[in-house]
Each structure stands twice: as C-alpha cells, then as structure tokens.
N, C-alpha and C positions, 0 to 999 in steps of 0.2 A: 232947189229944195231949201226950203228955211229951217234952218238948225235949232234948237231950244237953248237955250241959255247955259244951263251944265254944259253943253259940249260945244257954245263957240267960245270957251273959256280955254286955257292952255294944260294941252295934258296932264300939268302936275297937280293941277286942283279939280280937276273933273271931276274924281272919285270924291273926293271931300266935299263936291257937291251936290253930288248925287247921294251920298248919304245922309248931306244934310236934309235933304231931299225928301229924301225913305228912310226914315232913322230905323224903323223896326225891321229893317230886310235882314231877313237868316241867313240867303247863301247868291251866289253868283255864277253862274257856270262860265266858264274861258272854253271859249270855241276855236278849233283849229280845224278850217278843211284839207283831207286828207286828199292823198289823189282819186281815188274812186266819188268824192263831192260828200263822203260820211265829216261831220261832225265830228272830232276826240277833243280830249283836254282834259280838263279837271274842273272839281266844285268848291269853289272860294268861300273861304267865310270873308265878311265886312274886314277885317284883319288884313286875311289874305287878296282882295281888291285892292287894300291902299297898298300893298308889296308890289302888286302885276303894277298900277302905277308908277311908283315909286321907284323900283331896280328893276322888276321883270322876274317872273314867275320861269321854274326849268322846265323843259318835257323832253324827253328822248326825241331827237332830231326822225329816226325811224316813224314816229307816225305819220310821216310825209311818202313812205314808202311801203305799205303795207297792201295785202290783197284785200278783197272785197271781205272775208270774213274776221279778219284781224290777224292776220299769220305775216311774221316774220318772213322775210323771203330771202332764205341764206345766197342765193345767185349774185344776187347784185352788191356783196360786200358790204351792205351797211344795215345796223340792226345788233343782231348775235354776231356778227361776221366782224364787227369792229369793237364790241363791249358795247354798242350802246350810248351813246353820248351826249348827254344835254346840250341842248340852245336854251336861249331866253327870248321868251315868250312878250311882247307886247302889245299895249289894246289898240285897236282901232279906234282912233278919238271917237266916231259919229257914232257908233255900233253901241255904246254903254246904254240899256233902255230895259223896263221893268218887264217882267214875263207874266203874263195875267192871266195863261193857264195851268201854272201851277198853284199846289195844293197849302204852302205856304209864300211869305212872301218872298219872293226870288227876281233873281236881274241876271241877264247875260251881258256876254262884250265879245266880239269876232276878236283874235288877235294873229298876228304877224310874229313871224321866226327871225331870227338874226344872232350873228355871234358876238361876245363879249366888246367889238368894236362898234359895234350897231353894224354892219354886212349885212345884208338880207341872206335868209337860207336859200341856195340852188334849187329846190325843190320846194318849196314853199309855193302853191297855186297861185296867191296875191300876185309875188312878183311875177310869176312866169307871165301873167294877163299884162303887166306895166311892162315888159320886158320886150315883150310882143309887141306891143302900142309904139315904144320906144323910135323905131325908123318911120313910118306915119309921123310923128311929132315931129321929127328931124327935117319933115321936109314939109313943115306947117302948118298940119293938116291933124283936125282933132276928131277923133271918133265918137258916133254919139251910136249910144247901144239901146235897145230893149228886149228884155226877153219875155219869153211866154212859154206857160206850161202848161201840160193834159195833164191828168193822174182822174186816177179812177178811187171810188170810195168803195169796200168790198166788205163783207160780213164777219165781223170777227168771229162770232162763234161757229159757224162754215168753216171760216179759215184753220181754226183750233184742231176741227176732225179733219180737216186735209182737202177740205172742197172750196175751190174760189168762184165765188159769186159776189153779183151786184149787191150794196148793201140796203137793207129796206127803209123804206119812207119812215122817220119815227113818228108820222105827226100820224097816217091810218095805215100802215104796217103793208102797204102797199110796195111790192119789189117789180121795176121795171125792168121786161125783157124783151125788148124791140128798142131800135133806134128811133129817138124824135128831137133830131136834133136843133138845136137853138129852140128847143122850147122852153116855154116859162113855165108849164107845171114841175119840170123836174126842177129848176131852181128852187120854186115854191116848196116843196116836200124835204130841201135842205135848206130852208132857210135860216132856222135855227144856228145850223153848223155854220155854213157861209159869212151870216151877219158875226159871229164869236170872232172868224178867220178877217171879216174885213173889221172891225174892233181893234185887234191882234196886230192888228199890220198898220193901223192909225197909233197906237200907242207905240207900236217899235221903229215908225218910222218910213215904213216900207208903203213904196207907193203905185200899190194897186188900182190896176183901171177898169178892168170889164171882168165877169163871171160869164161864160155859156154854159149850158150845154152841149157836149158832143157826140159824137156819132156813136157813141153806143150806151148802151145802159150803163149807168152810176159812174159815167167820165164825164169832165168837167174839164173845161179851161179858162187860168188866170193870167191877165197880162198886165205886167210892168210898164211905168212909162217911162222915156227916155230920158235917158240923162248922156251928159260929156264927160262923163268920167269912166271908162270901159272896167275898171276893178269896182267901184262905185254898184255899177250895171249888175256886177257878180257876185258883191254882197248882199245888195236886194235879193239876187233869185234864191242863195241858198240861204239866205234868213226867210223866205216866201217858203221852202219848202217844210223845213224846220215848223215854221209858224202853222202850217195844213195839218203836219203830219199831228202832232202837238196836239192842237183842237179836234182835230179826229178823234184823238183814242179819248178825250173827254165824253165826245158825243158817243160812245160806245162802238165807234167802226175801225176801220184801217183806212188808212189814204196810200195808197203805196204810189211811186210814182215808175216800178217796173217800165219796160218798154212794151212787154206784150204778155198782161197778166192773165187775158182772157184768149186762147189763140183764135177762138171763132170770131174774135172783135176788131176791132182798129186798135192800131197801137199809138202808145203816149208818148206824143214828140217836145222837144226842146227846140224853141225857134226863136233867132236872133236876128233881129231888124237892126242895121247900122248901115249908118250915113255918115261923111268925110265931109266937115266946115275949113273952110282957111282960116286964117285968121281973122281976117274982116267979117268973120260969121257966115261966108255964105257955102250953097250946100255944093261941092263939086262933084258932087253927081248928076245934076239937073245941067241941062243940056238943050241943044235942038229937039223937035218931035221926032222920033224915033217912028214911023207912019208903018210899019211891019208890028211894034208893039202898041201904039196910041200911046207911050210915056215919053218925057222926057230924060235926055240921054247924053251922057257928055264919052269926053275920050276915054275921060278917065273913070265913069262909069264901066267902062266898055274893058278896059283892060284889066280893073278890078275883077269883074264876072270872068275875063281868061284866067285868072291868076289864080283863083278859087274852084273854075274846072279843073287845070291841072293838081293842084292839088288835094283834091276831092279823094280819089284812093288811098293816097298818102294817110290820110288824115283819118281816117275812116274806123280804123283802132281807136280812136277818142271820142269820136261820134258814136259809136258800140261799141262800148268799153265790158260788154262780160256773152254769159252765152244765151242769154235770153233776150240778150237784143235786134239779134240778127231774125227771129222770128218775127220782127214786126217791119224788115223790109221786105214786101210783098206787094205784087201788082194786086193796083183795085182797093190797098186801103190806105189812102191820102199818104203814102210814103215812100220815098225816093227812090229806084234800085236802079237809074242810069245817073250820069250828069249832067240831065238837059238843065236849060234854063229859059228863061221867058217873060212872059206879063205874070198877067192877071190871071193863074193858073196852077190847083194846089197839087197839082200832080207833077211838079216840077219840086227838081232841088233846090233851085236858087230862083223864087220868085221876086218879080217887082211890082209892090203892088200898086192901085191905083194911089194919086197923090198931086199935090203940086209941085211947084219947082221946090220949096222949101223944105218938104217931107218924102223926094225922093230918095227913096232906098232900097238896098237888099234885103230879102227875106231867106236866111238860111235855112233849110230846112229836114237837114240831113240828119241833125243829134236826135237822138231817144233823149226821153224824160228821166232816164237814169245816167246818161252823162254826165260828167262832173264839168257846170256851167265856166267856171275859170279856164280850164284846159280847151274847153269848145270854143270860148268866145276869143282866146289865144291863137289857136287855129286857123279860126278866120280872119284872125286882124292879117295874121304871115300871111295867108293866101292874097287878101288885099292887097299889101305889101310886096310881094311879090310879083303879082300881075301888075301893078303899076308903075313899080320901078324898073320893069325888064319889056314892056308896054306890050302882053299877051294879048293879042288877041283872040276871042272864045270864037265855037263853032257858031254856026248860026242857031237863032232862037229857035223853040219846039213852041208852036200853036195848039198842038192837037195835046191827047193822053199820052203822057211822057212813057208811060210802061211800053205802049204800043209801037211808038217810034226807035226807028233802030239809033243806037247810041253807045256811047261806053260807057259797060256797067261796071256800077259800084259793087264792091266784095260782098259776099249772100253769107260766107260763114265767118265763124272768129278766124279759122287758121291761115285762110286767105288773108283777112285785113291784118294781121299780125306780120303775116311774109310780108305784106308790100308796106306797113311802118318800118319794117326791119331795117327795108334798102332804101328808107324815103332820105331825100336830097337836098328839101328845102325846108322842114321842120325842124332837122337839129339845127339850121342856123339861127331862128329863131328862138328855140325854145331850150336850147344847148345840147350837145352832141353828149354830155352823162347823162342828163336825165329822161331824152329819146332812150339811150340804153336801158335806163332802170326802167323807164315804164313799160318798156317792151319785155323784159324779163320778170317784170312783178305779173301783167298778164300773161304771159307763158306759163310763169311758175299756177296761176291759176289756172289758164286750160289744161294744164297738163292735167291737176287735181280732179276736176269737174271731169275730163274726159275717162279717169281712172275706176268713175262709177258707173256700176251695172243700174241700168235704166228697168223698172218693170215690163216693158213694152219686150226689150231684149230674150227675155225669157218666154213671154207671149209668142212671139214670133219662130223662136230659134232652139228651146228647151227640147222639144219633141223632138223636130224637126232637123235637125240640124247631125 
C-alpha cells in the first residue's frame, strides 16, 4: 500500500499536515474498537487533533470491556467496579483521512490505548491481533490476511415499524425477493450506494476489491486485499464496515452487518484468507500436490488446518459473539456447524481455495459478520500457531456437503460456546488468561440479560396453554 504524504511523515507533524491539508475541517472523530468490533471515542475539534497528537487524548480504559449495548459489566472488576480510569488514547499514523459522508467537513483517526509509559492496554483489540501474530514472527513466518464481508441492505422505514426487509431498488422502487445470486442487476439497482462506498474507501484508504451479490435479496459481499500486516488486515475491515454503514444511511437504508437478520435467508459471514511467507517471501503453505484435494500442500499447511480444528470450539464464543448469531449456523445455508475442512468447498469451515503455490491459503469460515474482526483474526493466528508449533495433525479432508458428513460439531447455542471458551486451553495463552476471563464474563453478563426477556412467541405458545 502507498501512503500519501501526511502520513509517511512522523507522527508529530501528521496532524499539522493534515490541517494544513483541510484548513476548514470542523471536527475529527477518535475511533476506538471496543470488544464486541463497535466503534467509541470522542469528536475532536482541529484543537483537540493536534492534543491526541501531541500527549494523547483520555477515555476510560472500560470501553474495551463493555457489552453489546453500552453497559458496564460490574463482574469482571473494571469499569464502576474500579472508579473508571483513563488511558491515553493515540492515533494510528495511517488511519488519519477525510470522511466524505458527512454533512460538514470532518476526518477520523483509528487510535490505540496505552498507559502513561506508552504500555499498550491488556485489552485493547489492536494489540491482542499483534500479540497473537507475535510466536508466528518468532519463528519467521509473517501472516498475510484478507478479509471479506456479507451484510445485507434493509429498509429503514420497515425497520422503524419493527418489520426487517430487503431494501428497495432507489433507481425504480423495485424490492428483490428471490435469490439471484452473483448477479449484476442487483449490483446495478445499488449502484448509486456501492459507487459512494467504493469513493469512500479510495479516499480513506481502504482497499476494496470485488462487490457481489449473494445468496439472498439485498446481501451483498465486499472483499479486502491482502496485506502482511494482520492488525493492518483489521483496520481495513472495521473502517470497511464503518465506511458501508456510513453511506448507507446517506442513501436512506440500513446496511447492518447482523449475522442472521433475515432467519428465512443465508446468514452474513466474516471470512479470513491467511497465508504464512518466511522470510525470503516464500508462501509456507504451498507444498507437494495434495491428489485427495488438487492443491498444493506443505506440512506445515497440514498442521496449521489441525491446530485450527482443535481449536474451533474453543474459539467459537468470538466467532458468535452474541445471540443472533448462532441462528445463522444452519445446515444448507453456506455455514459451518461441524469442523470439517477441505478444498474447493463452501460448505466447509476451513476452505482452501483454488490457487497457486504463491496464493495458497486458508479460508476461515466460521465468524458471522458481527464478529469483531481483531478478536477473529487473533483466534486464528493461535490456532495456526498452535497447530504448528505442537505439529497437529487434522482429521482427514470432507469432499462432500460438510453438514452431511459425520464430524465434530461446532456449538448451535451461545450457552454452549460460552461453556467451552470457559475451559478453553490454548486461547488464554495467547490472547491472555484476564482478558479470556473478562470476555467470558462481559458475554455472560449479556446472555444472562437477553435471556431474562420474555419473547412474544413465549406467550403465543404457553399463555393459555400452559
């Protein structure tokens, strides 16, 4: 990626560039991803940009631990449970770039947590993804990531009265309700919106490669291209989502990227292509002809894919981080519910797709499109890691439809994947033994919540009756 001039400059003049830049810019947002993959921070004035520069801007360390709707989670000790206590807040050099669909003139900046030492914070999603990468490095070996996202476009004014549907065509008010997929009239009929979002991602930097259509009405999929830098990989996706959601509600719809908004439909996955280079560049995954799959396949291909079976359960609470996720693992709609793995086959969890030696890789395919990409693409690096330093060997490949074949399944509900992150073995080593605790406890404290409401269906069913 080729940097623009403001940011191959040293962080202390960035900002001073960048407004010389944009002299008239009114405000700045400071981006912080939370654990659940939301966006917090605060809105800079030009003042307060050359401060975040300069010393670094505060925010309560707690927004790194909050549930999906903004709630303190007194369990896990930090938050209200400790008074609350500022870090300082700094910019991701690359990340500073103009926002062009707002309504005056505005700029964001992704930023990083750390204490008055420069320490990075424990919980901070950035580091846990470098933290994770961290034994891969050590043993020479640089991860090259891409990800890719589904999200569906839905009707806001439907949405408003409580009804989710696809959203309609603006150009002749036409609303698709059948699959046709990889087709080019539904592109067409958003083209409008599409072109704004690919605009969007040219001026912020973020580099977008393909648009489809998918398998059901008003879903859509964007893919990122790769890059060697796995936190790199995970700025792009949640400034990709940011940038969708953004131009969406310009264009008068919702973009949500739910995991399963429509339950009659396919659900919206989060899928991460990564490849292991030595040093000398080359890909160690490419290998002999693997004549069971037609790819080529090395050992350490081979022990990577064990090391990402077994920890596929474990992990499974970050891959479906809340309770509407778990409705879009279902046999029959392009999503995972065992651990097979294989070729050229989307009915697997861990695909490889077709390629040469130089572009062979895994396709993870287990997160929902509501995972928060740092924690996912973290996950996976451990499980790589893991399989290849301990040199697992996986079961044999599945050919056929993965739902079909007998295998071990991955957990169907949150309370399940929550018990087996509870006991999992090889995640806190990675990702650290507190903050497996707090994430475990921040989603409990939320199923507990979600599970404490009466559903209307409850009453349908058991009112009379019961």
């Amino acid at each position: 990626m080729t940097l623009p001039e403001h940011v191959r400059r040293s962080p202390s003049t960035e900002a001073a560039a960048f407004l010389e830049q944009y002299p008239d810019l009114a405000v700045a947002d400071m981006l912080a991803p939370d654990m659940n993959g939301i966006l917090r921070g605060k809105q800079l004035t030009p003042a307060g940009l050359r401060k975040l520069y300069s010393e670094g801007v505060r925010l309560p360390a707690s927004i790194y631990l909050l549930d999906w709707t903004g709630r303190s989670v007194p369990p896990i000790g930090f938050g209200t449970s400790d008074g609350d206590p500022d870090w300082y807040c700094h910019p991701v050099p690359y990340t500073l770039r103009p926002v062009p669909w707002a309504r005056r003139k505005a700029a964001q900046v992704l930023t990083s947590m750390a204490d008055e030492h420069g320490a990075p914070h424990w919980a901070d999603p950035r580091h846990l993804v470098a933290r994770a990468a961290e034994p891969l490095t050590a043993l020479g070996l640089r991860p090259v990531i891409a990800i890719e996202y589904e999200f569906y476009l839905v009707d806001r004014d439907a949405a408003l009265s409580g009804t989710i549907r696809p959203a309609t065509a603006p150009r002749h008010g036409w609303r698709a309700s059948g699959t046709n997929v990889y087709g080019l009239d539904e592109l067409d009929d958003f083209d409008d919106l599409l072109a704004d979002v690919q605009e969007a991602c040219s001026v912020q930097d973020i580099p977008i490669d393909t648009f489809v259509a998918e398998y059901a009405p008003g879903q859509f999929e964007v893919n990122l291209t790769h890059v060697d830098d796995p936190v790199l990989a995970c700025d792009h996706a949640i400034l990709l989502e940011r940038a969708i959601k953004e131009v969406a509600k310009r264009h008068g719809v919702i973009a949500t990227f739910m995991a399963k908004p429509l339950i009659e439909m396919t659900g919206s996955g989060l899928h991460v292509h990564v490849s292991l280079l030595d040093k000398a560049g080359r890909n160690v995954f490419a290998g002999p002809l693997d004549k069971t799959l037609n790819r080529p396949m090395s050992d350490t291909l081979r022990h990577a894919i064990g090391g990402l079976v077994q920890t596929l359960p474990e992990a499974m609470a970050i891959f479906a981080p809340n309770a509407n996720s778990y409705r879009r693992l279902m046999p029959g709609a392009y999503a995972p519910v065992n651990t097979h793995w294989g070729g050229d086959n989307r009915t697997l969890c861990l695909r490889i797709p077709p390629s040469d030696d130089t572009g062979t890789r895994i396709e993870h395919r287990a997160a929902g499109a509501d995972a928060n990409p740092y924690l996912v693409t973290a996950a996976v690096l451990a499980g790589i890691h893991h399989g290849i330093s301990n040199r697992i060997e996986p079961p044999p490949p599945c050919t056929g439809d993965a739902a079909l074949e007998p295998g071990a399944a991955l957990p169907s509900r949150w309370e399940e994947a929550l018990g087996l992150f509870s006991r999992s073995e090889v995640l806190p080593r990675y990702l650290g033994e507190l903050y497996c605790r707090c994430f475990h406890d921040c989603r409990r404290f939320e199923a507990d919540a979600f599970h404490a409401h009466i559903d209307p269906l409850e009453y349908e069913w058991y009112l009379r009756t019961a």
